[in-house]
C-alpha positions in Angstrom: 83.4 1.6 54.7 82.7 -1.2 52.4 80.5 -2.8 55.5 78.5 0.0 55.2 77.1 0.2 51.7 76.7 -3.6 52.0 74.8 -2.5 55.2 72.6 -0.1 53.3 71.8 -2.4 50.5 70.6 -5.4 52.9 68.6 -2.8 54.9 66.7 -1.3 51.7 66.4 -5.1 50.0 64.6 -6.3 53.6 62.6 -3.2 53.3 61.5 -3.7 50.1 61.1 -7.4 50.3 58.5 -6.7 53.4 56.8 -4.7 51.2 56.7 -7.0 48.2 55.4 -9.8 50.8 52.7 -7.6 51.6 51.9 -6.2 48.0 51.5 -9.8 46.4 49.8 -11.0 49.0 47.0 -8.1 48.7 47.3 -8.2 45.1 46.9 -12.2 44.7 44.2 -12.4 47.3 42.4 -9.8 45.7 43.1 -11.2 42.1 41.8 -14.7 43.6 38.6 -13.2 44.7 37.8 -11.4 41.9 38.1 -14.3 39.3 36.9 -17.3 41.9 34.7 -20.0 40.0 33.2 -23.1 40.7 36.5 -25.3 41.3 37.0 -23.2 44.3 35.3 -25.6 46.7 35.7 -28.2 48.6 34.3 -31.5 47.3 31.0 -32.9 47.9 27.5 -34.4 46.3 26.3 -33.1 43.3 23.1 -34.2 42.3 21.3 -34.1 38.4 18.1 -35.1 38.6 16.7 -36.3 35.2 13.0 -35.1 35.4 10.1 -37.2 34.1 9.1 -37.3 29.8 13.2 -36.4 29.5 13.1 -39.8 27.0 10.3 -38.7 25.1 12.2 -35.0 24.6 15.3 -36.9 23.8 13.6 -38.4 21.0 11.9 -35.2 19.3 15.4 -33.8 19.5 15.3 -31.9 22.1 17.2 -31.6 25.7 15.2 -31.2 29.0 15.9 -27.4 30.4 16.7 -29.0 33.5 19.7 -30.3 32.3 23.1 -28.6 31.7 24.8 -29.8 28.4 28.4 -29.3 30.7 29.1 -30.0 34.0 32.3 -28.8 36.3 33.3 -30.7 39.5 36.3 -31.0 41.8 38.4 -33.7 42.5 36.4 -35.7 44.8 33.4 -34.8 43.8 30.4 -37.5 43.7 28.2 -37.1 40.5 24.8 -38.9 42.0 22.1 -39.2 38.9 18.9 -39.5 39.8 16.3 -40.7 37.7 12.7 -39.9 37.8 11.7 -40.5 34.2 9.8 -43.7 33.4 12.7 -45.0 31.2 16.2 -45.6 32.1 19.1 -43.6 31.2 22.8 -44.1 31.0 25.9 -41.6 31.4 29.1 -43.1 30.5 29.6 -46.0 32.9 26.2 -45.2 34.9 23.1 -47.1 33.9 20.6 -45.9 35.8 16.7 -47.9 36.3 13.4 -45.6 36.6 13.4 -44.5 40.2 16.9 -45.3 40.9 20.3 -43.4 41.8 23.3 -43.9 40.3 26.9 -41.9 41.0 29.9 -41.6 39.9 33.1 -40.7 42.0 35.7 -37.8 40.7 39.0 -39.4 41.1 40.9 -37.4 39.5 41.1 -34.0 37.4 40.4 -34.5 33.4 37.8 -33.2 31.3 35.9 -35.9 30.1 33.0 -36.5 27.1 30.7 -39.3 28.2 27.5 -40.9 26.2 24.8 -39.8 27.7 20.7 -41.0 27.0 19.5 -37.8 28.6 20.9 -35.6 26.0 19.7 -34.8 22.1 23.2 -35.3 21.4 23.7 -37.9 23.4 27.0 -36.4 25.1 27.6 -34.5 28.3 30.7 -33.0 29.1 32.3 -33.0 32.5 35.5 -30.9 33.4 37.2 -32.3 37.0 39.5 -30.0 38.6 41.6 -30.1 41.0 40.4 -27.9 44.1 41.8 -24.5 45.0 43.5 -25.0 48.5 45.0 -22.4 50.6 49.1 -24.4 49.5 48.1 -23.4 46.2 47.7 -19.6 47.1 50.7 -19.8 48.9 52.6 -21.7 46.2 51.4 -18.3 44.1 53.1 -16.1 46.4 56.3 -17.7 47.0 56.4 -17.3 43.3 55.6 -13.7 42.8 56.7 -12.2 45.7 60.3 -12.8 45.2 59.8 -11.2 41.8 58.2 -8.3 42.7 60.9 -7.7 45.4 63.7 -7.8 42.8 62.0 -5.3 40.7 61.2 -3.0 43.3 65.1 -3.3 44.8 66.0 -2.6 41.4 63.8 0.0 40.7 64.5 1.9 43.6 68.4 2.3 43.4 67.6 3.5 39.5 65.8 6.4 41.3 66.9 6.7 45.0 71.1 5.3 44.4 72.6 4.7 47.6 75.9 7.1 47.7 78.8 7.4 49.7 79.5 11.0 51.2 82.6 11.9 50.3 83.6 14.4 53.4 82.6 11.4 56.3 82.6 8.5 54.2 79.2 7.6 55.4 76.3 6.4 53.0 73.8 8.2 52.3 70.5 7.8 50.1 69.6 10.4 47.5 65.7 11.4 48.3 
């Protein structure tokens, strides 16, 4: 008899943990889309131009529109800086000639604050992060699907117990 209610318990926890699967995965892939930003890429080139009369702007104070004052990348990223003004500019450990390219290759995720010439404030703020790959979403649902299965299991012997008839001794759910 024992075998039984064991029986029922495993069948409703398999149940349920099929469901959870398929609840977390809707819910995360949903949850993923909805708040998706620029580190959700795969790496590549990213080019900032610095446009002509940006040195002369710098010195009045002011910052070419052009130009963010932050920058986000992934790991891997190449940051290529290409100057078109008629002085030469530096970022950090770039020092880039009139008419010349410079890059700089994202190793690794950091946020970092480098001196920058083409800037009033002479900063510019980079954030590296790591990429969003397809292990990571499914790191996020081996973590909440076993969670949400345990709730639910527990949930639903709170409301539907799983009971033993008393005249058979068979087990039966209360719906």
């Amino acid at each position: 008899m024992m075998a039984k209610v064991y029986k029922a318990y495993l069948l409703r926890l398999g149940i349920i943990g099929v469901i959870s699967i398929i609840f977390a995965l809707a819910f995360n892939e949903i949850t993923y889309r909805l708040q998706k930003d620029q580190a959700d890429r795969a790496p590549g080139t990213i080019q900032l131009v610095i446009p002509d009369g940006t040195a002369k702007l710098v010195e009045a104070g002011q910052n070419p529109v052009s130009i963010p004052e932050e920058m986000v990348f992934v790991t891997g990223d190449i940051l290529e800086v290409v100057n078109m003004d008629s002085a030469p500019h530096q970022l950090g450990p770039i020092w880039v000639p009139p008419g010349a390219t410079g890059r700089l290759v994202m190793e690794k995720a950091e946020k970092l604050a480098y001196t920058c010439s083409f800037q009033a404030d002479q900063y510019l703020g980079l954030d590296v992060r790591p990429p969003t790959t397809f292990g990571t979403r499914i790191v996020a649902l081996s973590l909440s699907a076993p969670t949400v299965a345990t709730l639910l299991f527990l949930y639903s012997l709170l409301v539907y117990p799983v009971k033993i008839n008393e005249n058979n001794g068979s087990v039966v759910s209360v719906t």
